[in-house]
C-alpha positions in Angstrom: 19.7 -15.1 -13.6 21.3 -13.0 -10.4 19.5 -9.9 -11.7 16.6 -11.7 -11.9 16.6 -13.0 -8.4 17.6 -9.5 -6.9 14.8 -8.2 -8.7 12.1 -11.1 -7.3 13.4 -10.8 -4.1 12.9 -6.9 -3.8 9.6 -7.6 -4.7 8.8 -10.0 -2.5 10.0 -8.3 0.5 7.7 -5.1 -0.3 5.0 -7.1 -0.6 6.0 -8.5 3.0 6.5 -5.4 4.4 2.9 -3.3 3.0 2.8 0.0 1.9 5.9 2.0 2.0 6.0 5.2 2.7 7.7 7.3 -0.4 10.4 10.7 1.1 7.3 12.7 1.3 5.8 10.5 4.0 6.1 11.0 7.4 4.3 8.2 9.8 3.8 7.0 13.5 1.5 4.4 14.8 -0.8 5.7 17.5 -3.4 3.6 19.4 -7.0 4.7 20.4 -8.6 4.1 23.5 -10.5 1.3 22.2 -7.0 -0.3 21.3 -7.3 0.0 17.8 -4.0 0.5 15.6 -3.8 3.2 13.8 -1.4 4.4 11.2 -0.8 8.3 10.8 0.9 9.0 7.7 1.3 12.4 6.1 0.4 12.1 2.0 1.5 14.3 -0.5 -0.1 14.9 -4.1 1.2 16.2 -7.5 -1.9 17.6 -8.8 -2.8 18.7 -12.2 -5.9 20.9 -13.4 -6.9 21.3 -16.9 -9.9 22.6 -18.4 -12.3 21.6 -20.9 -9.6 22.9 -23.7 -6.4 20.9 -22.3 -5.0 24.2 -21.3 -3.6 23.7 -17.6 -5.3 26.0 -14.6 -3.1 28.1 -12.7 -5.0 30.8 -10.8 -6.6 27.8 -8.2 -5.6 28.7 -4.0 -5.6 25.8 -0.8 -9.4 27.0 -0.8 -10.3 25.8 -4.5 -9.0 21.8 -3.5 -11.1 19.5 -1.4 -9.9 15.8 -1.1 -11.7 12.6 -0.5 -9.8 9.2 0.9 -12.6 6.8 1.1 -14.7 9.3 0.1 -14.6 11.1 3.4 -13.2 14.5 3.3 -9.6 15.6 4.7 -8.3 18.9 5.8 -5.9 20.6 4.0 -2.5 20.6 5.4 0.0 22.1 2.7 -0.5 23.5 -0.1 2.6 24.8 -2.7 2.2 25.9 -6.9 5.2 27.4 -7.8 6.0 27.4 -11.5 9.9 28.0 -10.5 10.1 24.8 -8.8 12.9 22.7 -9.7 11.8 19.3 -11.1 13.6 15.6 -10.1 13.1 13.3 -13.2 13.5 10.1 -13.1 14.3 8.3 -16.8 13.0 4.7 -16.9 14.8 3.5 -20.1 14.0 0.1 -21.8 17.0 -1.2 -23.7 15.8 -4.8 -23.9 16.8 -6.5 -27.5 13.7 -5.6 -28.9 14.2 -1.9 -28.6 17.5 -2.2 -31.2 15.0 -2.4 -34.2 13.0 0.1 -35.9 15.7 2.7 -34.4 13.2 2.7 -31.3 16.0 3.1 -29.2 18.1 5.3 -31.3 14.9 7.6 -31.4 14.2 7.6 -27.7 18.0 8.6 -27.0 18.0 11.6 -29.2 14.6 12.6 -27.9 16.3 12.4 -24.3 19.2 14.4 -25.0 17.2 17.4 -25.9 15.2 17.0 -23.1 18.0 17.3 -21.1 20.2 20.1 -23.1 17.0 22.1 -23.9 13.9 21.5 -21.7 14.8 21.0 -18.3 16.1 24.2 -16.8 19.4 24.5 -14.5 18.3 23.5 -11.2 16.2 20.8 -12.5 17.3 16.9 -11.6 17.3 13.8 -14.3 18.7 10.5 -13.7 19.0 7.4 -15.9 17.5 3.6 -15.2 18.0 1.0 -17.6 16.6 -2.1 -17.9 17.1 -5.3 -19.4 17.3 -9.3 -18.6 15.7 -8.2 -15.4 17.8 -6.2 -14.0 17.3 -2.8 -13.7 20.5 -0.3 -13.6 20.9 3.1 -11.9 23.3 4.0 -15.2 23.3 8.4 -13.8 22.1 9.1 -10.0 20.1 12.7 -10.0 22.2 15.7 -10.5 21.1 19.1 -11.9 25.0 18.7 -13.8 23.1 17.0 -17.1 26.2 15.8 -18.4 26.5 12.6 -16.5 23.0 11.4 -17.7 23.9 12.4 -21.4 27.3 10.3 -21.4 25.1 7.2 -19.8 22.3 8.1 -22.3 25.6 7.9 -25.4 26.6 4.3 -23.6 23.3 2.5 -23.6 22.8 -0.3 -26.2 20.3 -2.8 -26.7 20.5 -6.2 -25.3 18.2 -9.0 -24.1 14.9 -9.7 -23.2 12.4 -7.3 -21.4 11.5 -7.1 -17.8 9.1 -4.8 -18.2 7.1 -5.1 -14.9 9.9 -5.4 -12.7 11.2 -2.5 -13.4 8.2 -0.2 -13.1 8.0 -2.0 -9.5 11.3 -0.9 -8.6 11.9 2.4 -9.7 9.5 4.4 -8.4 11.3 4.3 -5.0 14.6 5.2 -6.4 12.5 8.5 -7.6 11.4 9.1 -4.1 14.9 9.6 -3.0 15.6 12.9 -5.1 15.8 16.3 -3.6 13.2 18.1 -5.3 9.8 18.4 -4.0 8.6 17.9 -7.3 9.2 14.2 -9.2 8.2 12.4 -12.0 9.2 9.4 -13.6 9.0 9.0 -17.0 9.3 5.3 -18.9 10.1 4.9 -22.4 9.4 1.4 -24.1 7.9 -0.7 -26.7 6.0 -2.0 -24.1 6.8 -5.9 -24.7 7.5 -7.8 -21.7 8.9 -11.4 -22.0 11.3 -11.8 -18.7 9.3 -10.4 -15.6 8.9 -12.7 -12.3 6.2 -10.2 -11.4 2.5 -9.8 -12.9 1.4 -6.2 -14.0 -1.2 -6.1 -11.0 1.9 -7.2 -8.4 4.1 -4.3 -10.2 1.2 -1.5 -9.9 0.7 -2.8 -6.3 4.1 -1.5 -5.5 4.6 1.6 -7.6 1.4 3.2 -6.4 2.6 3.3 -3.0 4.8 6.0 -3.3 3.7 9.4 -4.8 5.8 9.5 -7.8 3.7 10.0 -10.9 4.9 7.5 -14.1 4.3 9.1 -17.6 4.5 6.4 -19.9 5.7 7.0 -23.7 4.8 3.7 -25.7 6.8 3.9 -28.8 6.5 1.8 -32.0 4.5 -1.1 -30.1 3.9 -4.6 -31.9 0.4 -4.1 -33.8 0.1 -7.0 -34.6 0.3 -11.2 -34.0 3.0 -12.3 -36.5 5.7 -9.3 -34.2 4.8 -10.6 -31.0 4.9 -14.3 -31.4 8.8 -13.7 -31.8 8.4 -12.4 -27.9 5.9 -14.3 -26.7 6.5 -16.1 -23.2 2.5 -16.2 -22.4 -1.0 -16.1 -24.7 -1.5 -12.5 -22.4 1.4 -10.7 -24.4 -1.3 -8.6 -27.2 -1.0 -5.3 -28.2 -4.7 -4.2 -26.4 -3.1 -5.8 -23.5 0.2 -3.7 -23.3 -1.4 -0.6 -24.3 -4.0 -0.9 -21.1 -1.1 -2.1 -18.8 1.1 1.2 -19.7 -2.1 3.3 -19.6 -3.0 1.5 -15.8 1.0 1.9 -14.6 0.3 6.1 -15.5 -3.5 6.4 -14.8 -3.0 5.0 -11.0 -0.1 7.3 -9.9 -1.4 10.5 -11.4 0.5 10.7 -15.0 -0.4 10.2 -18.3 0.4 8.0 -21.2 1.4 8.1 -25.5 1.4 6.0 -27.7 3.8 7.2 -30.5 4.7 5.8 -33.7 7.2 8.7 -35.2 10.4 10.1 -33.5 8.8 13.5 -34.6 5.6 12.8 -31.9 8.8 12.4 -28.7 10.1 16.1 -28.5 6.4 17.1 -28.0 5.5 14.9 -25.7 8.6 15.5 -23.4 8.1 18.9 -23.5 4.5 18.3 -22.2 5.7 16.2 -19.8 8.2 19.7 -18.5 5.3 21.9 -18.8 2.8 20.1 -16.9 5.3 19.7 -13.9 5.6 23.1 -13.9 2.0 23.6 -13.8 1.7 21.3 -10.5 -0.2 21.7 -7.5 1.3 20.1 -4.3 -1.2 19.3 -1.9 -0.8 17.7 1.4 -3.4 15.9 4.4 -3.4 13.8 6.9 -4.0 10.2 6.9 -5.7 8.0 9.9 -5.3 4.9 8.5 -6.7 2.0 10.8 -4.2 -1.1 10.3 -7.1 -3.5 9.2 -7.8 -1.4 6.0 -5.8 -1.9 2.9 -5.8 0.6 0.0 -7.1 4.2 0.7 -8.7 5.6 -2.5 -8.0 9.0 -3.1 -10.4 11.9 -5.0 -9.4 15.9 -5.5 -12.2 17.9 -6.6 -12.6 21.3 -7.4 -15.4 23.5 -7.8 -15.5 23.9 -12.0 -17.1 20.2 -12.7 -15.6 21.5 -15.9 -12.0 21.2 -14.6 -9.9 17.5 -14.8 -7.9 17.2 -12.0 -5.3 14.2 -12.4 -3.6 12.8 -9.4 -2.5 9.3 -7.7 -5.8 7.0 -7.5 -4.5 6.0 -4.0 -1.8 4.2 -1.9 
């Protein structure tokens, strides 16, 4: 019940507080001569081109990018694509109760250590999160020395319910604080959620206000009524409804989501998840943001209409 009240109460006091400004952000309040209040807040965005085939774009420069907030156009102030860039992952690890059957957590674990022995590369970051009974535990900090993750990865075991929502509130901004300029956060779960004091709208309103994009791997969900009414704490728990919440959590920050139903499908995936951040774009602007105005929508274009360019929705 302590977990779960650390948990509400981190929540609550980011909602108090507005949008928080991930390690990226740099901001000052400045007033106009009208006496308005302005915030100026320096965003960053991971940005990923494909084209019509999937296959990611790699030859784009500053001059190919144009970006909208409120669909008025911003100037350009940094611009980086380096494939040798060192990644920061962060793991987001459900090992509720639920996660002990089918092997679903067994699976995920061997799929993790090879993602950490094979696909990330020396200088690349990982840490751990786990989460369960709604608490969420920082089990291996970020450290390009893997083996701390992988004897924290060996010790986790199922247990409890789900807070699936808090956690995905809460973790983004432990991802901020890694030293790479490129991060990720990638959550593994079956996706049910019976123990959250926060809604899935509250929990998207906090983790899309830092630039940390999730990549969401959904693996063996409930299909059907008879599994879920063993988890149910609400009529909203379906499986249409988990799938669209994990697909919202990734769509609004910029990353992607899978649904997977074989162990087999997980070492692909994660080593899409590698390739695309080396295929990144970091692009920077400015933000004026006048204090009366909430969310900022955010749109990156590029000349090729054939080209899909994936980034945050906003902040």
């Amino acid at each position: 019940m302590k977990s779960r009240v650390l948990v509400a109460s981190f929540l609550a006091c980011l909602a108090v507080l507005g949008p928080a400004p991930g390690a990226t952000f740099a901001q000052e309040q400045v007033r106009d001569p009208a006496s308005h209040e302005y915030v100026v807040r320096a965003i960053s965005l991971a940005v990923t081109v494909q084209d019509g085939r999937g296959r990611f774009v790699n030859n784009l420069v500053e001059k190919d990018f144009t970006i909208y907030e409120n669909n008025k156009k911003k100037p350009i102030t940094y611009f980086s694509h380096d494939f040798s860039s060192p990644l920061s992952l962060t793991v987001l690890l459900d090992v509720s109760g639920s996660m002990g059957l089918e092997r679903k957590l067994a699976d995920c674990k061997a799929a993790l250590r090879r993602l950490a022995t094979d696909l990330l590369r020396p200088r690349d970051e990982i840490a751990l999160l786990v989460f369960a009974d709604g608490q969420v535990e920082v089990a291996a900090k970020h450290s390009a020395d893997k083996s701390e993750f992988l004897r924290a990865l060996d010790a986790a075991e199922p247990y409890g319910q789900t807070a699936l929502n808090d956690a995905v509130a809460v973790s983004p901004e432990f991802a901020t604080r890694a030293r790479n300029e490129k991060r990720a956060l990638l959550l593994l779960t079956d996706g049910i959620d019976n123990d959250s004091a926060s809604t899935p709208e509250e929990a998207l309103e906090i983790a899309r206000r830092v630039d940390v994009p999730i990549y969401t791997v959904g693996y063996k969900l409930p299909l059907n009524e008879q599994t879920l009414k063993a988890y149910k704490r609400s009529s909203g728990l379906t499986s249409a409804g988990i799938v669209a919440t994990l697909e919202k959590f990734s769509a609004a920050t910029g990353g992607k989501a899978w649904f997977l139903d074989e162990p087999a499908g997980l070492d692909a995936v994660l080593e899409e998840i590698r390739a695309e951040q080396a295929h990144q774009y970091i692009i920077g602007y400015t933000s004026y943001q006048d204090t009366a105005e909430l969310y900022r929508w955010i749109r990156v274009t590029t000349p090729n209409y054939r080209h899909k360019v994936r980034t945050r929705q906003g902040y």
